[in-house]
C-alpha positions as CSV (number, residue, x, y, z in Angstrom):
1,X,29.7,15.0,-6.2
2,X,28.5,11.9,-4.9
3,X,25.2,10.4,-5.6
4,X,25.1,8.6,-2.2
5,X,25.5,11.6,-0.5
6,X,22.6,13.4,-2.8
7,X,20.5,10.1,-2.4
8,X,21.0,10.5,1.8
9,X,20.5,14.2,1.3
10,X,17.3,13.5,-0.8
11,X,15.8,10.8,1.9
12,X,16.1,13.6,5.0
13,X,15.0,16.0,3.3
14,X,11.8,13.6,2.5
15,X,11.6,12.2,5.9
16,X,12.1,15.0,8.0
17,X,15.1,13.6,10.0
18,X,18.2,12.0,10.1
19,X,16.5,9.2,12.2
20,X,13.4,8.6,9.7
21,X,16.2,8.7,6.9
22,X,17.8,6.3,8.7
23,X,15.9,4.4,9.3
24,X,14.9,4.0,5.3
25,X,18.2,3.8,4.3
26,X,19.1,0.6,6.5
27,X,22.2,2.9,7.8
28,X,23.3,4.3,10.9
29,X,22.5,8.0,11.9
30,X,25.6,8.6,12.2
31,X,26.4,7.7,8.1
32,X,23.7,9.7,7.1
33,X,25.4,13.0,9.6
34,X,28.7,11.9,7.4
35,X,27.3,12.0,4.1
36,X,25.3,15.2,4.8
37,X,28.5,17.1,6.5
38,X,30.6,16.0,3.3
39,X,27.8,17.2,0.7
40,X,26.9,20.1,2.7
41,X,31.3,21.0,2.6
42,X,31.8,20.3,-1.1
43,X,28.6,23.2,-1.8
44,X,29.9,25.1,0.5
45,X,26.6,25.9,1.8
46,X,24.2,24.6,4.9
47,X,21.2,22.5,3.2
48,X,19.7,21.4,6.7
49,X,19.0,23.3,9.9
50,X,19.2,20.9,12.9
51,X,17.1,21.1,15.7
52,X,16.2,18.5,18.3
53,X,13.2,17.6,17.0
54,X,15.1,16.6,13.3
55,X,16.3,18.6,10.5
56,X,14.6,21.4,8.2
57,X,15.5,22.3,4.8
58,X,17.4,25.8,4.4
59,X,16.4,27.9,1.8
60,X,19.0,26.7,-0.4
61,X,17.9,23.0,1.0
62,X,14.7,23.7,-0.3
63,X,15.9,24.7,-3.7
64,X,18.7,22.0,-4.1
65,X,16.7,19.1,-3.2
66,X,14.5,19.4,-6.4
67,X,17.6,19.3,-8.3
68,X,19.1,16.7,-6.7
69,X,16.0,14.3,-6.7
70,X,16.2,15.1,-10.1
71,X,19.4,13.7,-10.6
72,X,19.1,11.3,-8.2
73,X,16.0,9.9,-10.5
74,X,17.9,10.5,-13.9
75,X,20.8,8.3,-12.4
76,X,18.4,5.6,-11.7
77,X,17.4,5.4,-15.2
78,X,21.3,5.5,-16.3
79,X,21.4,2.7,-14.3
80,X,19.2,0.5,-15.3
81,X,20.1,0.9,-19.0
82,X,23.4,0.1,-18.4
83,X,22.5,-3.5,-16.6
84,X,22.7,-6.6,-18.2
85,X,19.2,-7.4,-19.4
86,X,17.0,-8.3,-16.5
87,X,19.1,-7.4,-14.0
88,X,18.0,-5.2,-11.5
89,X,19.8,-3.3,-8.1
90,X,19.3,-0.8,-6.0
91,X,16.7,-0.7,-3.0
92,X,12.7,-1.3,-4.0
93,X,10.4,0.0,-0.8
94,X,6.9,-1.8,-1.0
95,X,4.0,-0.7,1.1
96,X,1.9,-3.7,1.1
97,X,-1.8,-4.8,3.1
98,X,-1.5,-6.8,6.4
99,X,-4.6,-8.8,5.2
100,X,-3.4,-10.1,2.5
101,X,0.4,-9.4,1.9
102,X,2.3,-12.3,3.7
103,X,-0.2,-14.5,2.5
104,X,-0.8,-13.4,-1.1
105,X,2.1,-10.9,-2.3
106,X,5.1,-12.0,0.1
107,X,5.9,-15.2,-2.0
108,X,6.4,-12.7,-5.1
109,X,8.6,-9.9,-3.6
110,X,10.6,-13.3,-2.3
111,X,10.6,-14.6,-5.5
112,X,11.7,-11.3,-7.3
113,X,14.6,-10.7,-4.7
114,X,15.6,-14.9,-6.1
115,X,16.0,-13.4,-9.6
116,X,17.5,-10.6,-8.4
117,X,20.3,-11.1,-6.1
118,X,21.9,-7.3,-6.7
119,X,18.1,-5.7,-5.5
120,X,17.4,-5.2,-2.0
121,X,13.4,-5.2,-1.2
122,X,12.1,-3.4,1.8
123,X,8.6,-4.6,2.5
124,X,6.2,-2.8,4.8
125,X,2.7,-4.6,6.1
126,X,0.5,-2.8,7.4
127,X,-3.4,-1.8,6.2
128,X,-2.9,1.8,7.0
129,X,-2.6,4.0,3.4
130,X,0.7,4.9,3.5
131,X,1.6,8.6,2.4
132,X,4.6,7.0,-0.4
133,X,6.1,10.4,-1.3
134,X,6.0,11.3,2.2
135,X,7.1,8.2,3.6
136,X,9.7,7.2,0.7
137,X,8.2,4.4,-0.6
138,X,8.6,3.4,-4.2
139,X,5.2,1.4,-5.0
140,X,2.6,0.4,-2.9
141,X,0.0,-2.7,-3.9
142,X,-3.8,-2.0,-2.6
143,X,-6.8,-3.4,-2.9
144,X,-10.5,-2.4,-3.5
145,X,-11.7,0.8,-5.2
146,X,-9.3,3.1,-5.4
147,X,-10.2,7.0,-4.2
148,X,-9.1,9.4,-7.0
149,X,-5.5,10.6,-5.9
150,X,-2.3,12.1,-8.2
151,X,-0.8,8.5,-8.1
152,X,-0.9,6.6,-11.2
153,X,-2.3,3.0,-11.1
154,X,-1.8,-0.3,-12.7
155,X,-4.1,-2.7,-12.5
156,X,-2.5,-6.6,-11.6
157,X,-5.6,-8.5,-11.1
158,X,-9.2,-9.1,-9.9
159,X,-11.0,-9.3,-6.3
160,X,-14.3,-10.2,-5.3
161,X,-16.4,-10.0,-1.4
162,X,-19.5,-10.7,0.1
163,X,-21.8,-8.7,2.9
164,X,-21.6,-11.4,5.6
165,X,-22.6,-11.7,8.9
166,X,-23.3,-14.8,11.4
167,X,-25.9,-17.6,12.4
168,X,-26.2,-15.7,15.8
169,X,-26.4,-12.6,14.4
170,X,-28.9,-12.5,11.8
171,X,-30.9,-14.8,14.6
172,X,-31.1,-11.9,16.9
173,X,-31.3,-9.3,14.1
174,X,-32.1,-10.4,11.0
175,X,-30.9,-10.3,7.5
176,X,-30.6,-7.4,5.6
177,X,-32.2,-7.6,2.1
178,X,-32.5,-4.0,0.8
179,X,-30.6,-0.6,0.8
180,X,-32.8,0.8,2.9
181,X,-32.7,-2.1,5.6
182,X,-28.8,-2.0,5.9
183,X,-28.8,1.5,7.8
184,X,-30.6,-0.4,10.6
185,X,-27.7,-2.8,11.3
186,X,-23.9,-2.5,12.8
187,X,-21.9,-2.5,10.5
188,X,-17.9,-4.1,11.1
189,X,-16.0,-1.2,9.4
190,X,-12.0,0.0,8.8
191,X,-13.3,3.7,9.7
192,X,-15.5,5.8,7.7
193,X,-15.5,3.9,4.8
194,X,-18.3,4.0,2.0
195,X,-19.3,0.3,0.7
196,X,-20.1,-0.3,-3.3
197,X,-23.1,-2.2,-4.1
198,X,-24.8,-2.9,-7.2
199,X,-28.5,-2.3,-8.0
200,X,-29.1,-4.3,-11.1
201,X,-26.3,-3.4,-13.1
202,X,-25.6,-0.2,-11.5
203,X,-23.3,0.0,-8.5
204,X,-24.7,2.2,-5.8
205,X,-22.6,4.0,-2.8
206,X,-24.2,3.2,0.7
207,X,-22.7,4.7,4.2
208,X,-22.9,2.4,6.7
209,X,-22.7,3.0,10.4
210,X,-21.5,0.8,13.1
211,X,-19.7,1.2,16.6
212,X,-17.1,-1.5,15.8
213,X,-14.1,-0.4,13.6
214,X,-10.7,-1.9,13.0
215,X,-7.5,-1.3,10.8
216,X,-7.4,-5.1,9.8
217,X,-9.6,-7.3,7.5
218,X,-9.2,-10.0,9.6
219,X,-9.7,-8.1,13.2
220,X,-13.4,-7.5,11.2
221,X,-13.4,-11.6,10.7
222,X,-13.3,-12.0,13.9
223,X,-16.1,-9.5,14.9
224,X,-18.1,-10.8,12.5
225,X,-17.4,-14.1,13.8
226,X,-18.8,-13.0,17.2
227,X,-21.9,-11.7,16.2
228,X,-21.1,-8.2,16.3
229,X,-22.4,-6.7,13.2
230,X,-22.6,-7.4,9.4
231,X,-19.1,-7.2,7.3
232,X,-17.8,-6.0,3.8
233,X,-15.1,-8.4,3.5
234,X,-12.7,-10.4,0.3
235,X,-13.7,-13.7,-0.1
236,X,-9.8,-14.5,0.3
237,X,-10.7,-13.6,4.1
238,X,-14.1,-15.5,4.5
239,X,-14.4,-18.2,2.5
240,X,-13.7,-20.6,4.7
241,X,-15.9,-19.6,7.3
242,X,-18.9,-19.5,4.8
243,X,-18.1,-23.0,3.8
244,X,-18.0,-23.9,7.7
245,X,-21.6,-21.9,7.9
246,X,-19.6,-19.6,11.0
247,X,-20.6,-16.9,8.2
248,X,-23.6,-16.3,5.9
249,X,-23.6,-13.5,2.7
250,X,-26.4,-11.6,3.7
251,X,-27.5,-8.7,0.9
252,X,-27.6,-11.1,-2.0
253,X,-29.8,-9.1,-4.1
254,X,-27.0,-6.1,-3.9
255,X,-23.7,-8.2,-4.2
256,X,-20.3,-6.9,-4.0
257,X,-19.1,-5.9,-7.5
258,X,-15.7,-7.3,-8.6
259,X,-12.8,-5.0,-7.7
260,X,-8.9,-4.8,-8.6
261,X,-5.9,-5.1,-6.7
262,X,-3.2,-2.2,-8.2
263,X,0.3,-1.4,-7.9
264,X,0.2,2.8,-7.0
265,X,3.5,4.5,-7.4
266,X,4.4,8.3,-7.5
267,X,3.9,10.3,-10.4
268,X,6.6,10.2,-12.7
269,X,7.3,10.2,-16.5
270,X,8.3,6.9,-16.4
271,X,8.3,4.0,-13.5
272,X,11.5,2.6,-12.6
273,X,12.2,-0.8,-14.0
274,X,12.0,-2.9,-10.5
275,X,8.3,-1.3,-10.4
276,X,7.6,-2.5,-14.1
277,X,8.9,-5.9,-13.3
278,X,7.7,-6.2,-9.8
279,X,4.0,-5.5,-11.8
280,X,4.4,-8.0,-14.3
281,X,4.9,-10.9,-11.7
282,X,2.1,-9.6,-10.1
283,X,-0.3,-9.9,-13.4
284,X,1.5,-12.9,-14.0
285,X,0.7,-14.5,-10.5
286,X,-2.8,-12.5,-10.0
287,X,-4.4,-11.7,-12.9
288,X,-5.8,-15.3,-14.0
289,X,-8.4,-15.5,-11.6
290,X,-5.9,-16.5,-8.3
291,X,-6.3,-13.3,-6.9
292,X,-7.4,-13.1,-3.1
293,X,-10.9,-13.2,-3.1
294,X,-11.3,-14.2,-6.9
């Protein structure tokens, strides 16, 4: 049996389509159709239903993808024993933020693709929170506070932000000082996001509201920028505009406590070795105080 063909049968089953799968697998729809005829042959048995909006698992689909995931994964592991030390292959999918990815986390997946000329690395941008089982990604790196999920977490670094707003702003509205003030104000937000704050030494959860809300730190720069509301922003985003005076941390007496930037992955018994090593240049590039917004 051919682990290409389980590996294209495993990605279509995962994406929902032959298209999605695809798309993933940097083939053709047509190769994937190939594989999946020749698997589908050698069982002797139909794993996928086509229909024209993609392809659903059969009952036997259903029942044969665990196993060949399974083997799929155990492969993997074969794999990567059997490599020269260091070296790795294979394809590493990376969801990482727009904010901050070219600029921060780009130079590292470029550098680990350098060591590794066998490894291919597929590298999404974008700030919307991927689904990575769903969407077939291997890792993902995110920033902030992370909400309590089934993924497992590794911590690669540190990053700090301020509550900012600007000159014209705080002119026409003032400056929030206290908890209680900030619920009068516009706040600049990704959606329906909750902010941490500390009181003292205890951090606090506040729900801010505003009418101006965008998918991308620096989108809420530029709000910010004209005046529209107050902002919950890395200093990686803003620090130059504080030092031009175009921005001004407002709620100084309830700062921003420090948070992390992680590498998420699946939950598995063990991570594959291109996620161990792609974490370790991150720690090694992030985790002495270089981070964005550290």
């Amino acid at each position: 049996m051919d682990i290409v063909e389980l590996e294209t049968f495993v990605e279509v089953a995962d994406a929902g389509g032959i298209s999605a799968a695809a798309l993933r697998l940097g083939v053709s729809k047509s190769m994937v159709s190939r594989r999946l005829i020749r698997l589908e042959q050698e069982l002797g048995v139909q794993l996928l239903a086509r229909t024209t909006r993609g392809a659903a698992l059969t009952e036997a689909g259903a029942t044969f993808r665990d196993y060949a995931a399974r083997a799929c994964a155990e492969i993997d592991v074969a794999r990567e024993t059997i490599l020269p030390a260091g070296e790795l292959r294979g394809r590493l999918r990376v969801a990482a933020p727009l904010s901050f990815g070219p600029t921060h986390f780009a130079s590292v997946l470029a550098e680990m693709a350098r060591r590794h000329p066998l490894l291919h690395i597929h590298t999404c941008y974008s700030d919307h929170v991927v689904d990575l089982i769903a969407e077939g990604y291997d890792c993902a790196i995110r920033l902030g506070f992370l909400p309590d999920s089934n993924l497992i977490a590794k911590r690669v670094g540190p990053i700090r932000g301020k509550v900012v707003a600007s000159p014209d702003y705080i002119r026409a509205h003032g400056a929030p000082e206290t908890l209680q003030e900030l619920s009068d104000h516009q706040a600049l937000m990704q959606g329906t996001e909750t902010w941490q704050l500390m009181d003292g030494d205890k951090p606090v959860t506040v729900r801010p509201q505003g009418r101006f809300k965008a998918d991308n730190g620096s989108a809420l720069v530029a709000a910010a920028l004209a005046g529209l509301g107050i902002a919950y922003l890395p200093d990686g985003l803003i620090h130059e505009h504080i030092a031009s005076g175009a921005l001004v941390p407002v709620m100084t007496r309830h700062p921003v406590p420090s948070a992390g930037i992680y590498v998420v992955r699946p939950p598995a018994q063990h991570p594959a070795r291109k996620i161990r090593v792609l974490t370790e240049m991150l720690i090694e590039c992030f985790d002495d105080g270089t981070a964005p917004g550290a």
